[in-house]
N, C-alpha and C positions, 0 to 999 in steps of 0.2 A: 741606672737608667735602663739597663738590660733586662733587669728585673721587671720595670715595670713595664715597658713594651711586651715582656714575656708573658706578664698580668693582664695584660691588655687583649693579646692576643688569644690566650685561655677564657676571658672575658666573651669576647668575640666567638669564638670558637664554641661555647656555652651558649650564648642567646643562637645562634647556627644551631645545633644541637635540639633546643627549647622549638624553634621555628621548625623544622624537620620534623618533631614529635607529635607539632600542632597538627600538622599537613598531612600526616600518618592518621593521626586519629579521623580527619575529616574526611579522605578517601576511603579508609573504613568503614566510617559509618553511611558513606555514600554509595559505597559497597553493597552493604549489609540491605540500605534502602530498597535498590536496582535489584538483590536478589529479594526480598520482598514484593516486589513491585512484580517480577518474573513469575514466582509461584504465583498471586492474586492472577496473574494472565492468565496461567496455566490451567489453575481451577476454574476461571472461568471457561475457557474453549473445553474441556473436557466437559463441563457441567451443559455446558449451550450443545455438544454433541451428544451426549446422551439421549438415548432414546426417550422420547416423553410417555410419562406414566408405567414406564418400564421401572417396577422396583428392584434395587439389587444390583440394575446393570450395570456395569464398570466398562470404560472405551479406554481404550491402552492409548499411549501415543503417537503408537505407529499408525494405529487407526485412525485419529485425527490427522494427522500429516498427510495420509492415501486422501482422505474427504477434501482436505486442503485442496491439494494436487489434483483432484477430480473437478471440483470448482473451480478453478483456474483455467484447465481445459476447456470444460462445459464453457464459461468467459471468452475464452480465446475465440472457443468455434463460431459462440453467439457473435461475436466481435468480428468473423469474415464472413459469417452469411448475412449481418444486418449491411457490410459493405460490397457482398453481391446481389442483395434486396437494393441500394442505394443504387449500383450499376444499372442495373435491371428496371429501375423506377424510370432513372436519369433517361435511357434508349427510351422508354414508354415515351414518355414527354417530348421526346425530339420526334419518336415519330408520329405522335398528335397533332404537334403542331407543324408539319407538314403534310398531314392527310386536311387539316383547318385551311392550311394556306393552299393546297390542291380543290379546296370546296369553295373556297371565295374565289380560286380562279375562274372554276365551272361556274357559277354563279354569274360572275361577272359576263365570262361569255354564253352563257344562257340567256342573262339582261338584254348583249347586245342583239343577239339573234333576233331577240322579239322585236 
């Protein structure tokens, strides 16, 4: 009986084994995927950086990274001066429509005058 629980458990202990190898091989190849899938990135940003109709020219990565980071900024900036454009629109309009409602009042009392 010892034997065969010991059978059992070498049993077990194998398809364990078989299961772990499966799981192995498929994080590997999903591995192997993900770095495929990285290069295909990679040549592309390099390839979209390059200079157009510049033959020969090579853009290293560091150079791509600075252009990245330069985008970003450039992004940032656009993104507080379109919200001091928006500040600045917003005062516009408040004080329109109080110089509108200062003109219908002169108006009004202009009407009654007459």
């Amino acid at each position: 009986q010892a034997e065969e629980e010991l059978q059992e458990a070498c049993a077990r202990q194998a398809l364990q084994l078989q299961e772990m190898g499966r799981r192995e091989r498929l994080l590997r190849a999903d591995a192997g995927r993900a770095r495929e899938q990285l290069e295909s990135f990679k040549s592309q940003v390099l390839q979209a950086c390059s200079p157009a109709g510049v033959a020969g020219t090579v853009v290293t990565e560091q150079q791509v990274i600075e252009k990245v980071r330069q985008i970003s900024e450039e992004s940032q900036q656009s993104q507080e001066r379109e919200k001091c454009l928006q500040e600045e629109l917003s005062s516009w309009l408040l004080k329109e429509k109080e110089v509108s409602e200062n003109v219908e009042v002169f108006k009004k009392s202009l009407y009654e005058l007459q």
